[in-house]
C-alpha positions, 0 to 999 in steps of 0.5 A, spaced: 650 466 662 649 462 655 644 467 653 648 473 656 653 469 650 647 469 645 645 476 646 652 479 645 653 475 638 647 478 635 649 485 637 656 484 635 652 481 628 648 487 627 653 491 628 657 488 623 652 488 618 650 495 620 658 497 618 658 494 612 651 497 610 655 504 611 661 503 607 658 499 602 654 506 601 659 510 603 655 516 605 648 518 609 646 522 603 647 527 607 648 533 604 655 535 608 658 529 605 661 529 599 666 523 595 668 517 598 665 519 606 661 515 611 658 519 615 657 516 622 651 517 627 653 512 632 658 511 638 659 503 636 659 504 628 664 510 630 669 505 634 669 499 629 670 504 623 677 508 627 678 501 630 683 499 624 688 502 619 689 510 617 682 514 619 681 522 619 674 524 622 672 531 620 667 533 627 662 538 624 656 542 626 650 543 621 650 550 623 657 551 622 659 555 617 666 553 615 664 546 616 660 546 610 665 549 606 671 544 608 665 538 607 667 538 599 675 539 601 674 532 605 670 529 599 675 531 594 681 528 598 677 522 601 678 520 593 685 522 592 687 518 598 683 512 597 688 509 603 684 512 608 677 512 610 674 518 611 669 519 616 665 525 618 661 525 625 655 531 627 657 533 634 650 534 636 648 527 634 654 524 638 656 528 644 658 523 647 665 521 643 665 529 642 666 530 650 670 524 650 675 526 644 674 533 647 672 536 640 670 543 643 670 548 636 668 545 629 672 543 624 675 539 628 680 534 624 683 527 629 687 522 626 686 515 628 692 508 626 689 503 628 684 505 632 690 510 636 688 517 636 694 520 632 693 528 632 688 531 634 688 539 629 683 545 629 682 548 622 678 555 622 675 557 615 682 558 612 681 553 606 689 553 605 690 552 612 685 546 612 687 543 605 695 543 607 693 539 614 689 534 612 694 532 606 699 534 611 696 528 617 694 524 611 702 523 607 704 522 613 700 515 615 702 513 608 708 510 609 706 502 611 707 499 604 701 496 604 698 502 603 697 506 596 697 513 597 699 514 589 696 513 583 702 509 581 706 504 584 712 500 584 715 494 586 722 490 589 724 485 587 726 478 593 733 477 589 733 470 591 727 468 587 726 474 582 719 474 584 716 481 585 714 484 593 708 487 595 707 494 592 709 501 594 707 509 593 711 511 587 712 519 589 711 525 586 714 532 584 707 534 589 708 529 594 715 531 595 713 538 596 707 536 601 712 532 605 717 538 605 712 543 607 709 539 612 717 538 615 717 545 615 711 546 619 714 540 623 721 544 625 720 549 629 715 547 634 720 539 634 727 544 635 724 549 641 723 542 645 728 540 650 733 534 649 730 530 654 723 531 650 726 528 644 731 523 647 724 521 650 721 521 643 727 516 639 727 511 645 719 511 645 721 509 638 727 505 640 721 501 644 717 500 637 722 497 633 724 492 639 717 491 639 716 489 631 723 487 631 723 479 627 717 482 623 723 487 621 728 482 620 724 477 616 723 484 612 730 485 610 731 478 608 725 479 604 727 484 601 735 485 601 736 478 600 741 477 606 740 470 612 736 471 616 741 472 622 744 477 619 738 481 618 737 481 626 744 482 627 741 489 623 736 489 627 739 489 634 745 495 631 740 499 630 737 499 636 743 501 638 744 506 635 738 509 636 739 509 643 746 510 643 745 516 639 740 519 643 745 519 649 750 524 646 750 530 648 752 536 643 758 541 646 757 547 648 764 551 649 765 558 653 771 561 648 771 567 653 770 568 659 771 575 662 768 580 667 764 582 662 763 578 656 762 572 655 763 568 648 759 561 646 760 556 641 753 552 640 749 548 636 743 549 633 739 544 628 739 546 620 731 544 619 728 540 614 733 534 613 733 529 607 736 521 608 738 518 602 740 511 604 743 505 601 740 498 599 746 493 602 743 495 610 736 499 609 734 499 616 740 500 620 743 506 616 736 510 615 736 510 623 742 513 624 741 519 620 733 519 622 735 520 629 741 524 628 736 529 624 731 529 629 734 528 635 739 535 634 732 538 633 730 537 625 725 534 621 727 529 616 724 525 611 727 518 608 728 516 601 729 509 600 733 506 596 728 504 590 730 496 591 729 496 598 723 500 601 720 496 605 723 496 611 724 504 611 717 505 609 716 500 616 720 505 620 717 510 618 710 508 620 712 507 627 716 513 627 708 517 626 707 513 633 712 516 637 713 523 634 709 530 633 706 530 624 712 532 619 717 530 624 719 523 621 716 522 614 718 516 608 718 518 600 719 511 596 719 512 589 724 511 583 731 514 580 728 520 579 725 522 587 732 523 589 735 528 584 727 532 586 730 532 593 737 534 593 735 540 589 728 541 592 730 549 596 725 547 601 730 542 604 736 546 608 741 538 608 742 532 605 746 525 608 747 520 602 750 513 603 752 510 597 756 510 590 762 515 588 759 516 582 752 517 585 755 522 590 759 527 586 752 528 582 748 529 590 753 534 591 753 537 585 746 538 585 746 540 592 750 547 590 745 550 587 741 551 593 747 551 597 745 545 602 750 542 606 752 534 605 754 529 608 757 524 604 759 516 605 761 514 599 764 508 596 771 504 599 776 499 597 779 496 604 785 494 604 787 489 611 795 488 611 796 480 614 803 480 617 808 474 617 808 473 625 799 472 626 796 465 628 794 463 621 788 459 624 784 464 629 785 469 624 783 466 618 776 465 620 775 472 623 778 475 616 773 470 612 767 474 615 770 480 614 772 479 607 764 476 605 760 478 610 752 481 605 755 477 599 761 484 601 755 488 600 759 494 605 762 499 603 766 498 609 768 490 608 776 488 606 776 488 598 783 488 599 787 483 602 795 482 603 798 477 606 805 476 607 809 472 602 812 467 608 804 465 610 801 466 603 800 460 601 798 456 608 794 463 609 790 462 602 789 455 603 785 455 610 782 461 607 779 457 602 777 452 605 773 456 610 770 460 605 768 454 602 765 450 608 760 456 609 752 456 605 750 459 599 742 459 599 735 464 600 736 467 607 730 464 610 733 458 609 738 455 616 744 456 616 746 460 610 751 465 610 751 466 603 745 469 600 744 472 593 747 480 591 741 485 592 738 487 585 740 486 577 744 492 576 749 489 581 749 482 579 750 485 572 756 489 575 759 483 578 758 478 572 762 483 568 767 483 572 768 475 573 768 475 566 773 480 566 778 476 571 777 470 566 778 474 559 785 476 563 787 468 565 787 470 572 787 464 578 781 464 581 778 459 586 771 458 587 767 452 588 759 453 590 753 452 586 749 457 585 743 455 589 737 458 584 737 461 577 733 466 578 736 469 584 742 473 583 747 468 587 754 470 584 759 464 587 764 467 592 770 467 588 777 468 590 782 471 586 789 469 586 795 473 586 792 478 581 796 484 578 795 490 582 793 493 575 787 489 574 780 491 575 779 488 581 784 490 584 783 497 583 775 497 583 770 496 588 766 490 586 761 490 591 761 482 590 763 476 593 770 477 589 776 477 593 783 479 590 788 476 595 796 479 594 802 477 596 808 482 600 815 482 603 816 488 604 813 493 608 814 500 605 812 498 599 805 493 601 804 500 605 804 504 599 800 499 595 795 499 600 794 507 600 794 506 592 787 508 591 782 513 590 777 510 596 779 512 603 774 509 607 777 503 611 784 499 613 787 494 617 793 491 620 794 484 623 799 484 627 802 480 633 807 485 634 802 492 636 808 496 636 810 494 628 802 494 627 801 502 631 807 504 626 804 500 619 797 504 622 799 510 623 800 511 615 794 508 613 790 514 609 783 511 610 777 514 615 777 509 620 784 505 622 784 498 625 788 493 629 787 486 629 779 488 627 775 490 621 769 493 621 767 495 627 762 501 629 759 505 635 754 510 635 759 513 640 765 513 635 765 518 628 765 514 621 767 517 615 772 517 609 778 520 605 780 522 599 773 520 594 770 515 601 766 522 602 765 527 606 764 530 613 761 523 618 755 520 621 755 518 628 758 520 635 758 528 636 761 529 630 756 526 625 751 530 630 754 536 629 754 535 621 745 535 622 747 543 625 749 550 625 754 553 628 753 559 633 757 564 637 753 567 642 756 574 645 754 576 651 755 583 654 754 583 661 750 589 663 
């Protein structure tokens, strides 16, 4: 036994010492190799090369005349993608992994991620239709952001330290074009399968995530900022989402129905999709557009938010694992990626999540190649508390409602209106609670507090606390910023504001709250539906008749009663007036990611 031992460690030995002697060399010398390639003549150097990371073999003949053509295509881009390893393997001298992969016509492509067979493609003597595969197999592996696919990269930012995070691909004009063409290769093949197949095909993707989900979580803490808890709580959101989603069912109406004809109103996928997502929830926003896209029979490609890429670029990753190439793909880059993508005439939709502001140049942009859009902009909740509530159950739901991700939601309650005879006893346990809860960097326990995401946006927030001060508003706040070189903004209350002041009437996307008073119920109805935002609002409530009443008159997307911020993959979200347009989620966000169609059917 001990020598059996022995032996093994020395093979293993020689064949490591073998592998290195390859890369180190790059090639044989042989003449079918070109640029950064090693050529592989053995089974077991073959298995330990494709055995880890993102690996294209090229299976070629020395007889075959295209394989000789394609030999410089390969070695040219085994230089542009130096993310991945480039082999080539004469079929004649390893029969045995050819018969094994059942590689039958040369050339033959296959792609390995870590060490699992990915895609398996023959290419004839079309140079174009093999150059496009192989960029097409190789873009789609570089999503992982410990890969660099790009000549140039670029970096987030951890805000509670200030301290940059790993490197990701700074994407180009051309690397837009080549995921766009890959997606449209992608479509037609993914929309012709069943919906079983797909539905298949995201919970394959919902198990992976699952299977990766504390890694994703400390992930989002890292790279959005948020406590760890609250990254898994996004985490587990999406899901499900992802499996909610996936269990809807897009209608199909017979509109008539006679002897001879029949009139039908169905659904039919646009195509290339473009997923523009946010940096406040990353994770959990870019799932509900993905598999909205793909699961109604899309392609779709995520473009992160530059602040937060990680993340998506991981989801990305695993999403190659679970669906067919150029199904799923991930493009970080910087602010000048998403205007290349709304304007871009290979890509037929475009769902947004973020700023107003934002939102009207996306739409704009959009127009000129007539895409559709899905818009889900900003908000300016307000939550109205009646006189008759249970001052203490509700506070503490209130107070997480009104701070949860530092009020980093679009959705949170910015504006909060309590009822002049509860006002000051509702303020002070308001108060008191905020306070009692931590401030500090996300990984450490118990924190709910952590810093808001990026520069610009504690840049936004110091301004408007500046202004608050400049006006001689009462402001309460009493946390110490936990370090200076995160972007930790105290969470501060504002006491009894004018409806006029800034931040009243502005967003602040910060742990800044205006709390007002009301007596009247008309008229706190009326200041609460005095906004441009439509997005949410709220009504607290004993009396859920008085509550039902107050409600109905609400101008917002969503409408609550004793709660705030609920969503399901079953319900649809969206917002009035400038809160955006159309909605993600339930069978109206699916039908957003489709065409309308009436068949008409003459019976014969």
């Amino acid at each position: 036994m001990e020598l059996s031992r022995i032996l093994l460690a020395i093979a293993v030995y020689l064949v490591i010492r073998l592998v290195r002697s390859r890369l180190s060399n790059n090639t044989t010398g042989s003449t079918m190799s070109h640029g950064k390639v090693i050529e592989v003549d053995n089974p077991v150097i073959f298995k330990a090369l494709t055995s880890s990371g993102p690996v294209v073999v090229d299976f070629f003949a020395t007889w075959c005349g295209p394989c000789k053509a394609v030999a410089p295509v390969v070695g040219k881009l085994s230089e542009t993608y130096t993310n991945v390893r480039f082999i080539q393997v004469d079929v004649d001298k390893v029969r045995s992994v050819a018969q094994q992969l059942e590689v039958r016509a040369m050339p033959t492509f296959v792609l390995f991620k870590d060490g699992q067979l990915q895609e398996k493609r023959v290419v004839g003597g079309n140079m174009k239709e093999l150059e496009a595969a192989i960029k097409d197999i190789t873009a789609i592996m570089a999503v992982d952001f410990t890969l660099a696919s790009t000549a140039q990269t670029r970096h987030g930012i951890n805000p509670a330290t200030g301290q940059p995070n790993p490197p990701v691909p700074l994407s180009t004009a051309e690397d837009l074009d080549r995921a766009v063409a890959a997606a449209g290769r992608a479509f037609h093949p993914w929309a012709r399968k069943s919906l079983d197949d797909r539905r298949a095909a995201v919970h394959a993707f919902a198990d992976r995530i699952e299977a990766n989900k504390e890694g994703l979580a400390a992930l989002l803490t890292r790279e959005q900022g948020k406590p760890l808890n609250q990254a898994t709580t996004e985490v587990a959101m999406a899901l499900q989402w992802a499996r909610g989603l996936s269990g809807l069912t897009l209608p199909e109406t017979i509109l008539e129905e006679s002897e001879d004809l029949q009139v039908i109103q169905r659904y039919t996928p646009i195509g290339v999709c473009a997923a523009i997502v946010p940096w406040n929830y990353p994770l959990l926003l870019a799932i509900g557009k993905m598999i909205s896209a793909v699961y109604t029979g899309n392609t779709v490609i995520v473009k992160p938010s530059p602040y937060t890429p990680y993340s998506d670029l991981k989801l990305a990753e695993l999403a190659t694992q679970c669906f067919p190439p150029g199904v799923v793909q991930a493009l970080s880059g910087d602010d000048e990626l998403g205007p290349m993508i709304t304007e871009h005439p290979g890509i037929h939709h475009i769902s947004f999540t973020g700023s107003t502001t934002t939102g009207r140049r996306v739409m704009a942009s959009c127009a000129k190649t007539l895409k559709k859009v899905t818009l889900e902009l900003g908000g300016n909740d307000p939550a109205i508390i009646c006189d008759d509530v249970d001052i203490d159950a509700v506070v503490p739901k209130v107070a997480i409602l009104c701070f949860l991700c530092c009020s980093q939601i679009c959705m949170m309650i910015k504006r909060l209106y309590v009822h002049e005879q509860i006002y000051d006893e509702f303020r002070d346990k308001l108060v008191q609670f905020v306070q009692a809860l931590k401030m500090g960097e996300g990984t450490e326990p118990d924190v709910f507090f952590g810093p808001v995401q990026n520069s610009m946006q504690f840049g936004k927030a110091t301004d408007l606390l500046g202004d608050i001060k400049t006006n001689g508003l009462n402001t309460i706040s009493s946390h110490i910023v936990p370090n200076p070189s995160g972007f930790f903004i105290p969470p501060t209350i504002v006491d009894n504001p004018p409806d006029t002041s800034r931040v009243v009437r502005e967003e602040p996307f910060a742990p800044i709250l205006p709390i007002l008073k009301w007596s009247d119920e008309t008229d706190v109805l009326a200041r609460a539906n005095d906004s441009e935002y439509g997005l949410g609002a709220s009504v607290w409530c004993r009396d859920l008749q008085r509550a039902r009443r107050m409600g109905d008159q609400l101008e917002a997307g969503s409408v609550f009663i004793n709660t705030h911020f609920e969503c399901a993959p079953y319900a649809p979200f969206g917002g009035h007036k400038m809160s955006g347009i159309g909605t993600e989620l339930g069978v109206n966000g699916l039908v957003g990611y489709c065409n309308s169609q009436t068949l008409w059917l003459r019976k014969g």
